[in-house]
C-alpha positions in Angstrom: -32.4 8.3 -21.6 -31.2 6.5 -18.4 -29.5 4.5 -20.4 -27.2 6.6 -22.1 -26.7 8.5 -18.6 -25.4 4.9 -17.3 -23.1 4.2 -20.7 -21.4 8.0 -20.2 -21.1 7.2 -16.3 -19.5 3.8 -17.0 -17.6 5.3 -19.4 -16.3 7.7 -17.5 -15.5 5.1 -14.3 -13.9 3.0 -16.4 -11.8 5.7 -18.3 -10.9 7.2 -14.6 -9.6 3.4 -13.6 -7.3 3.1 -16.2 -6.2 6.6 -15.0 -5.5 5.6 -11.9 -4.0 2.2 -13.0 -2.0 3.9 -15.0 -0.7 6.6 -12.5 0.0 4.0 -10.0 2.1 1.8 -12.9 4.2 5.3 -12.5 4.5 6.0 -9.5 5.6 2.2 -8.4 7.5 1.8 -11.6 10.3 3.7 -9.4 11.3 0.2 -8.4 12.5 0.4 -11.8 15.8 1.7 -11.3 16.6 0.0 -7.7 18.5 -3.2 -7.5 19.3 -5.7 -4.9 22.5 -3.2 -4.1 20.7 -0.6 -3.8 17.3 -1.6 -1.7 19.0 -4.1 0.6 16.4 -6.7 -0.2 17.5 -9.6 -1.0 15.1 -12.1 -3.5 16.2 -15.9 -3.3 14.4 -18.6 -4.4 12.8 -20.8 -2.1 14.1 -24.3 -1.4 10.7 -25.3 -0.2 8.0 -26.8 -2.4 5.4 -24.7 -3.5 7.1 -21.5 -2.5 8.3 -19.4 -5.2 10.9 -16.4 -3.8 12.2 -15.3 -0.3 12.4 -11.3 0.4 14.7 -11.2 3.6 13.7 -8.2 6.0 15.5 -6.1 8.0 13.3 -7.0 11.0 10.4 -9.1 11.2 7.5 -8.8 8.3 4.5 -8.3 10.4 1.5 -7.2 7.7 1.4 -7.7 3.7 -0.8 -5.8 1.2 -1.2 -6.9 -2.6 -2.2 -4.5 -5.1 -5.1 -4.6 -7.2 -2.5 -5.6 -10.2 -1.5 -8.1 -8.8 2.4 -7.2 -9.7 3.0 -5.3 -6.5 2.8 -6.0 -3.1 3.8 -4.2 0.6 4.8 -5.0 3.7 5.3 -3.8 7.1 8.0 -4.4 9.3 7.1 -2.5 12.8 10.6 -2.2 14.2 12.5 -1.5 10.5 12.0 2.6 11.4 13.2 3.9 8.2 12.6 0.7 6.6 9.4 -0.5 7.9 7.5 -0.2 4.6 8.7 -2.0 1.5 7.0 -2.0 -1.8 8.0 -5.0 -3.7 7.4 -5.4 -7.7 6.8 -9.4 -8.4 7.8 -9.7 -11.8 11.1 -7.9 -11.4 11.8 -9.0 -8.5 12.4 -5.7 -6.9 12.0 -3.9 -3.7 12.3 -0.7 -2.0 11.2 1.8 0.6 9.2 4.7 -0.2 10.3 6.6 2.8 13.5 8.3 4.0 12.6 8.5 7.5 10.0 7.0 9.5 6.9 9.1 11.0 6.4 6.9 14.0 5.6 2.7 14.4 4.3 1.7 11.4 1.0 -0.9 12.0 -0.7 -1.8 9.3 -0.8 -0.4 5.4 -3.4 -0.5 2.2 -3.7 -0.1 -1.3 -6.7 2.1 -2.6 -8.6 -0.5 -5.1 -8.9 2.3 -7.9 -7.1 4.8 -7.3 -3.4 6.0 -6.9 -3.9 6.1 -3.3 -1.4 4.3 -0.3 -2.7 4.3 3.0 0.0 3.8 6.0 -1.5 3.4 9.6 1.5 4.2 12.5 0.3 3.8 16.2 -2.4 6.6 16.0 -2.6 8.1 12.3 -3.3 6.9 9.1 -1.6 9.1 5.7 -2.5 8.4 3.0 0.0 9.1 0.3 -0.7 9.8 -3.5 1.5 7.5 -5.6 1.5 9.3 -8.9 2.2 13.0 -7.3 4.5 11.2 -4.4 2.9 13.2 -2.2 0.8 13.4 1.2 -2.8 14.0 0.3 -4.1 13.7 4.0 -3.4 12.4 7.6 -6.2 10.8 9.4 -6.8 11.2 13.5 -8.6 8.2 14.1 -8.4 9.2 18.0 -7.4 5.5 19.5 -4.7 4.6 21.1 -3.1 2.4 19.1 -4.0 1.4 15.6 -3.9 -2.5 15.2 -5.2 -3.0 11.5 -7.0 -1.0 8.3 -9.4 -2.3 5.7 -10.3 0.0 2.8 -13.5 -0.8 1.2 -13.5 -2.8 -2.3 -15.3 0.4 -3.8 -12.8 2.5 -2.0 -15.2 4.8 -0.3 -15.0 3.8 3.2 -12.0 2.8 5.8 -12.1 1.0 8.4 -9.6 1.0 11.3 -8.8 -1.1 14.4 -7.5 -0.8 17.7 -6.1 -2.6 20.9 -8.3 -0.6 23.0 -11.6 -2.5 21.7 -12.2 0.5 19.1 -13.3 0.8 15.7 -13.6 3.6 13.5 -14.9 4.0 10.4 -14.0 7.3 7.7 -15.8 7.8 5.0 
């Protein structure tokens, strides 16, 4: 009996994973239809051994995120404003931002590990956007000063959140 229990709840995990995998595909596949015209991000290859592609900035690149895929990746430039955060898509070689304007200094950003989730830390909240609806889900109050990093768990239950005034806190 505790057996099939575990088969239907692995079952269902793995069935809501692919769900998720597959609604994130979506939602980043909007870097799709941008080019190097229309992001502003330049790819070059790299004239130094061992590295593989160049993506220029507008300012400097501060914090990088990979995606559990493995095909998409995001960075953080603080000082960019409506810029700051790029999602890049490796295999196409394709970048751009998924936000018009800016909501304050962008610190630090994460991918949800298995689910369609994007969280983006400024200096003192973290939202955390739904890729597949493109849409705010909620805005976290951490209550620190300044936010200096976040870490979301590999079972995505729990964040964790870092501060330059000796702080951390931890949602769950």
């Amino acid at each position: 009996k505790d057996a099939t229990k575990d088969a239907k709840k692995d079952a269902k995990g793995a069935v809501a994973a692919a769900v998720a995998d597959a609604a994130t595909t979506a939602a980043l596949s909007l870097l799709e239809g941008a080019n190097e015209v229309e992001s502003g991000v330049p790819w070059e290859r790299a004239a130094e051994e061992g590295v593989q592609w160049q993506v220029s900035h507008v300012k400097s690149a501060s914090v990088v995120a990979w995606h559990h895929k493995g095909d998409y990746c995001a960075s953080v430039a603080p000082e960019g404003e409506s810029r700051a955060v790029l999602l890049h898509q490796v295999s196409k070689r394709k970048s751009g931002s998924p936000f018009s304007k800016s909501k304050g200094r962008v610190e630090a950003l994460a991918f949800h590990p298995t689910k369609p989730h994007f969280f983006v830390a400024t200096q003192r909240h973290v939202r955390v956007y739904d890729l597949a609806k493109q849409e705010l889900l909620k805005k976290l109050n951490p209550s620190v000063k300044w936010i200096s990093s976040l870490q979301v768990h590999p079972g995505g239950d729990h964040l964790l959140i870092g501060s330059y005034d000796k702080k951390g806190v931890w949602f769950v």
